[in-house]
PyMOL CGO cylinders between C-alpha atoms (Angstrom):
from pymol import cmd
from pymol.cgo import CYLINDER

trace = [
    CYLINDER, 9.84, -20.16, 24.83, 6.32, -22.13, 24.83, 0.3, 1, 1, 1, 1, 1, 1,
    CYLINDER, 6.32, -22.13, 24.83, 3.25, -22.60, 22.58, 0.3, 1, 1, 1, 1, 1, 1,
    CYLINDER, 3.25, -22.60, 22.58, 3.01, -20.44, 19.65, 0.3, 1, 1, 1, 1, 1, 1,
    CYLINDER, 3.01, -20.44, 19.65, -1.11, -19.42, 18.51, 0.3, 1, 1, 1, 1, 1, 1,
    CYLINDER, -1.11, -19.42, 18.51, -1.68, -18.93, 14.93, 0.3, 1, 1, 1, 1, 1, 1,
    CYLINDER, -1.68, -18.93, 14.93, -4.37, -17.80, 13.33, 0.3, 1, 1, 1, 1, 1, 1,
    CYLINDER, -4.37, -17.80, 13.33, -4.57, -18.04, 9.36, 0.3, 1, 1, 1, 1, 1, 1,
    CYLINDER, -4.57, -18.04, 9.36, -6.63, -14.90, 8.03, 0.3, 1, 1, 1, 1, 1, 1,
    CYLINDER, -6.63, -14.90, 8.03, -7.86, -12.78, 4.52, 0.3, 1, 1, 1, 1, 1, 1,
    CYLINDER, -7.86, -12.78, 4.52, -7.76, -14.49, 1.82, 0.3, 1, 1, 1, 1, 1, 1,
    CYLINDER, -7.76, -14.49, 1.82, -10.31, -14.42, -1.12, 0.3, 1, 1, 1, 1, 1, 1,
    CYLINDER, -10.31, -14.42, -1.12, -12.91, -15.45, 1.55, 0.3, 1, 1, 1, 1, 1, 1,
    CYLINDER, -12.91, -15.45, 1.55, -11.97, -13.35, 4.12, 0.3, 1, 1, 1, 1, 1, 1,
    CYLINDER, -11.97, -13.35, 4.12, -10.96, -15.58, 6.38, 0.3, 1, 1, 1, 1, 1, 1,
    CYLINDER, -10.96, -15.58, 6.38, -11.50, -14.92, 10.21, 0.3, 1, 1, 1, 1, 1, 1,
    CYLINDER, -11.50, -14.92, 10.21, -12.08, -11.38, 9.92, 0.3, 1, 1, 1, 1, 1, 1,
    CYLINDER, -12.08, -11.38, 9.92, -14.84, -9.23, 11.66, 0.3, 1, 1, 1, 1, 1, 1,
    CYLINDER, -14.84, -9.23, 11.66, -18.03, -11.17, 10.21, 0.3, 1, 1, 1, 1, 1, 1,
    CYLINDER, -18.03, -11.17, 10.21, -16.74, -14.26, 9.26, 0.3, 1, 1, 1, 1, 1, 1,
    CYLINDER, -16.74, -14.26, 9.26, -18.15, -17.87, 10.11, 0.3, 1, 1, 1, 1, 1, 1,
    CYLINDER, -18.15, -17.87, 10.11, -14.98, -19.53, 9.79, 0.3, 1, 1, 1, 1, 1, 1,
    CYLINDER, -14.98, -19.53, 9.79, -11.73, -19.29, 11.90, 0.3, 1, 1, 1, 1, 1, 1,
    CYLINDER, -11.73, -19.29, 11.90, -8.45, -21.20, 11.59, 0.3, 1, 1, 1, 1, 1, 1,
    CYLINDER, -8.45, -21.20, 11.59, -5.90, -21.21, 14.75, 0.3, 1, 1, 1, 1, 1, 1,
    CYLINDER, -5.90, -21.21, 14.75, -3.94, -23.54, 15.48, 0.3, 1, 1, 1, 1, 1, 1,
    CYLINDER, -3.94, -23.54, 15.48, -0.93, -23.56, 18.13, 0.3, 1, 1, 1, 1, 1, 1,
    CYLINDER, -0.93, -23.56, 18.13, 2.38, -25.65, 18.55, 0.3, 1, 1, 1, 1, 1, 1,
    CYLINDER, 2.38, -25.65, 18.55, 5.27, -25.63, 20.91, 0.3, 1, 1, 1, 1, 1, 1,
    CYLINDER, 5.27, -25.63, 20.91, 8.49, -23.30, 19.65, 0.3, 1, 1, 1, 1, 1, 1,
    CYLINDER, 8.49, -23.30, 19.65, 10.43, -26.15, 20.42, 0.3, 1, 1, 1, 1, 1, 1,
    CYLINDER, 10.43, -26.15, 20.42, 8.84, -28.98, 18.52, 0.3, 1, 1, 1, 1, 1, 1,
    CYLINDER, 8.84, -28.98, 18.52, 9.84, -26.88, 15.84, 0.3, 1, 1, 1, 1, 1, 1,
    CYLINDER, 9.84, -26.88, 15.84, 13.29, -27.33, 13.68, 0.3, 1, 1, 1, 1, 1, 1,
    CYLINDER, 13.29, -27.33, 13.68, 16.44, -24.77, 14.17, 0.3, 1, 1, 1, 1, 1, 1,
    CYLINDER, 16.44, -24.77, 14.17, 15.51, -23.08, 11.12, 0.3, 1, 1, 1, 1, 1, 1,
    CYLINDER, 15.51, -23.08, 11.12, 12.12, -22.84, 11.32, 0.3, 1, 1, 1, 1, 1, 1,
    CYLINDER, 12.12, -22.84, 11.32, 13.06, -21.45, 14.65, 0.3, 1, 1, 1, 1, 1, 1,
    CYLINDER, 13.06, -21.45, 14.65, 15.04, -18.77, 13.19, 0.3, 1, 1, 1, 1, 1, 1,
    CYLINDER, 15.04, -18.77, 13.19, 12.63, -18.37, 10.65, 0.3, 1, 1, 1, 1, 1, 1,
    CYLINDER, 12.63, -18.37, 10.65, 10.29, -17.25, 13.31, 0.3, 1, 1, 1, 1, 1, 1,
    CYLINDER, 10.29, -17.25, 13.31, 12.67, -15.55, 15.01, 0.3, 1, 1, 1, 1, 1, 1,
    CYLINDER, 12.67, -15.55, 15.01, 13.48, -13.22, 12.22, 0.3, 1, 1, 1, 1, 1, 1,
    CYLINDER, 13.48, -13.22, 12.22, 9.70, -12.57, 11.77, 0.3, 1, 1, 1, 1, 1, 1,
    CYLINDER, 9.70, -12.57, 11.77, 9.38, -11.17, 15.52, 0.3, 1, 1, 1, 1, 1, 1,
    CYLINDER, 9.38, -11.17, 15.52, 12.75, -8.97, 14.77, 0.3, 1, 1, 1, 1, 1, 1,
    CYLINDER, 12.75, -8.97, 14.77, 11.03, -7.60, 11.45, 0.3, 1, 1, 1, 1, 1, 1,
    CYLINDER, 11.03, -7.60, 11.45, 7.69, -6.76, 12.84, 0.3, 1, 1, 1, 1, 1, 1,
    CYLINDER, 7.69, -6.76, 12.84, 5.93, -9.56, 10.39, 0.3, 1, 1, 1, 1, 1, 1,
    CYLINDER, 5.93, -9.56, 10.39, 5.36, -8.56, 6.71, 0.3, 1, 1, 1, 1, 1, 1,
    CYLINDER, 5.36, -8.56, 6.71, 6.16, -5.90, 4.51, 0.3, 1, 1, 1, 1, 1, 1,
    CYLINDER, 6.16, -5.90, 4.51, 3.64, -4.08, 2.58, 0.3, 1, 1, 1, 1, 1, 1,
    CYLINDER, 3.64, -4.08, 2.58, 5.61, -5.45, -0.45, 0.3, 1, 1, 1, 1, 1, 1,
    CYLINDER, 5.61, -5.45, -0.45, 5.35, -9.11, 0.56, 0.3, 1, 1, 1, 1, 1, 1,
    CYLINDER, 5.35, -9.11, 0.56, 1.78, -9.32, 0.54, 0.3, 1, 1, 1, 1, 1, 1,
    CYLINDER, 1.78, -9.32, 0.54, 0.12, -11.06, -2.72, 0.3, 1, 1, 1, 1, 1, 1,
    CYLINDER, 0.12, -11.06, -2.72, -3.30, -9.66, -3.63, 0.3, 1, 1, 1, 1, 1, 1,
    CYLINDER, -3.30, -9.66, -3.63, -5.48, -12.35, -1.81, 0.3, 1, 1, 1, 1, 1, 1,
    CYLINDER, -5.48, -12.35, -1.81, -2.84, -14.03, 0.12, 0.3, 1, 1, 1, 1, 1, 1,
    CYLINDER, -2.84, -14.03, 0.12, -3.59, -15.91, 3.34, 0.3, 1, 1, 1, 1, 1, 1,
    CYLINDER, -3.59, -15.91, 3.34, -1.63, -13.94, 6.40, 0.3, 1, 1, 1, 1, 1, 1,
    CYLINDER, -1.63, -13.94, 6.40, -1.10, -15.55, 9.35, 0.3, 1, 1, 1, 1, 1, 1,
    CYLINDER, -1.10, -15.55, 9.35, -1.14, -13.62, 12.76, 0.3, 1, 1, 1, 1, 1, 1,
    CYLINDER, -1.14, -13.62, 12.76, 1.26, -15.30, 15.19, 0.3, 1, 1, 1, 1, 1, 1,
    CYLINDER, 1.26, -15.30, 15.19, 1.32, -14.75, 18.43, 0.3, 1, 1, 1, 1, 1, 1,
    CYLINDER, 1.32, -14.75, 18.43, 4.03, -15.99, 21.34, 0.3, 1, 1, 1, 1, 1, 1,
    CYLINDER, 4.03, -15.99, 21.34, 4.37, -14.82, 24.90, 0.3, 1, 1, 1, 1, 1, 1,
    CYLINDER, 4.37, -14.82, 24.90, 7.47, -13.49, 26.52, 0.3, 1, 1, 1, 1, 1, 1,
    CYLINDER, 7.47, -13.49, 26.52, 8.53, -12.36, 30.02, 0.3, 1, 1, 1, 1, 1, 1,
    CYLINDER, 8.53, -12.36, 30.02, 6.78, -9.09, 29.03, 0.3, 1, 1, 1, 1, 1, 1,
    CYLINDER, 6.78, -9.09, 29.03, 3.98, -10.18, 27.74, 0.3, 1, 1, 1, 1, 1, 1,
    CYLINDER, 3.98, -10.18, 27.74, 2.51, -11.43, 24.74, 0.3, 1, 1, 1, 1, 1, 1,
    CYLINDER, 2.51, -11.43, 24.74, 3.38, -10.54, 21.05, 0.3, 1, 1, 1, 1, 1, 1,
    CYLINDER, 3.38, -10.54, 21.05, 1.81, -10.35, 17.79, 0.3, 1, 1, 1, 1, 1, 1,
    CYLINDER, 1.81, -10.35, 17.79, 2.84, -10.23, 13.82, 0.3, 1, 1, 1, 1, 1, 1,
    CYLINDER, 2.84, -10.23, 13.82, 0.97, -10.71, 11.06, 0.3, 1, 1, 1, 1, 1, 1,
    CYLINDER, 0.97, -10.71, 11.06, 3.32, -12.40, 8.04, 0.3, 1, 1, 1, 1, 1, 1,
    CYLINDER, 3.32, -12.40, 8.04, 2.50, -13.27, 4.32, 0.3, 1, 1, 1, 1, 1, 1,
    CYLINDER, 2.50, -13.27, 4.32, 1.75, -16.81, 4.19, 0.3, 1, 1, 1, 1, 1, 1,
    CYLINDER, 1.75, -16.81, 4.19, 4.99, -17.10, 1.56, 0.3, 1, 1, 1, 1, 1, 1,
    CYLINDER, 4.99, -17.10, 1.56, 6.66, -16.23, 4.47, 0.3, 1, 1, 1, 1, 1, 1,
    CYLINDER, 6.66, -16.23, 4.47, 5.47, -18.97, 7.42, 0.3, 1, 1, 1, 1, 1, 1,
    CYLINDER, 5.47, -18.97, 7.42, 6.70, -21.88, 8.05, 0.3, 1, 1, 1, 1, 1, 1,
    CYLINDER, 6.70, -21.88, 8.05, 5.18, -25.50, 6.42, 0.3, 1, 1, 1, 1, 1, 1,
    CYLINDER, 5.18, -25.50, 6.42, 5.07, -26.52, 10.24, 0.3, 1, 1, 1, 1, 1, 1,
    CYLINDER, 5.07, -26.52, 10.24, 2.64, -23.49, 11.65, 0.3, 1, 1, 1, 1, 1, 1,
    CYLINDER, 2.64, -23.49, 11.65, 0.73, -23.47, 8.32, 0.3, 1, 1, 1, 1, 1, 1,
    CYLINDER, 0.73, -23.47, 8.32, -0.17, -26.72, 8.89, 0.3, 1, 1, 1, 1, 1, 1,
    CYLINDER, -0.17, -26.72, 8.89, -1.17, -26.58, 12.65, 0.3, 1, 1, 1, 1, 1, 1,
    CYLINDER, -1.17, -26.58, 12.65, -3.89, -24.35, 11.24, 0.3, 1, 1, 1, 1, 1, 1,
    CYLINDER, -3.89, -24.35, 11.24, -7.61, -26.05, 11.50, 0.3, 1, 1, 1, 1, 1, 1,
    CYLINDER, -7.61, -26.05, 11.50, -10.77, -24.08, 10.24, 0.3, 1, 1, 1, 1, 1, 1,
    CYLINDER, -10.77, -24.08, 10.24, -13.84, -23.81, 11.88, 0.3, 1, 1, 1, 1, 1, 1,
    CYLINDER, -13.84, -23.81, 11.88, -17.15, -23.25, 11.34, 0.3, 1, 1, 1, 1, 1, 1,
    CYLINDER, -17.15, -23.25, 11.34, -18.44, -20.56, 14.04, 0.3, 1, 1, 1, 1, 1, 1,
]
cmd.load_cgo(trace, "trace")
């Protein structure tokens, strides 16, 4: 499938949105990950990314985006909801 981009946003600080000084992407190959954090991911793309419901009041969301024969695509999920391995492919910094 090939390289994932994340980018962690929101949070009490606001992270990466329209303003902010600090960003925190990261990227990794879809392969290099495990079969269930595959389907993990997976399953995110089918849902459309997080529910209204999922959402904590602060809670860091990561927007994850992959590219496919059509083109790319974009979710946004809860951070409860992301895998340990794209979490922590995430690196801030200072703009």
């Amino acid at each position: 499938m090939g390289d994932l981009s994340i980018e962690r946003i929101g949070g009490i600080g606001g992270f990466g949105l329209p303003g902010s000084r600090l960003t925190s992407r990261g990227s990794l190959p879809f392969e290099s990950l495990s079969p269930a954090d595959q389907a993990t991911v997976e399953a995110l793309f089918r849902s459309g990314g997080r529910s209204a419901s999922s959402l904590a009041p602060h809670e860091f969301r990561y927007r994850i985006t992959r590219t496919t024969a059509s083109g790319p695509q974009t979710i946004e999920a809860a951070e409860s909801q992301v895998p340990a391995a794209l979490r922590n492919s995430v690196k801030d910094e200072l703009q």
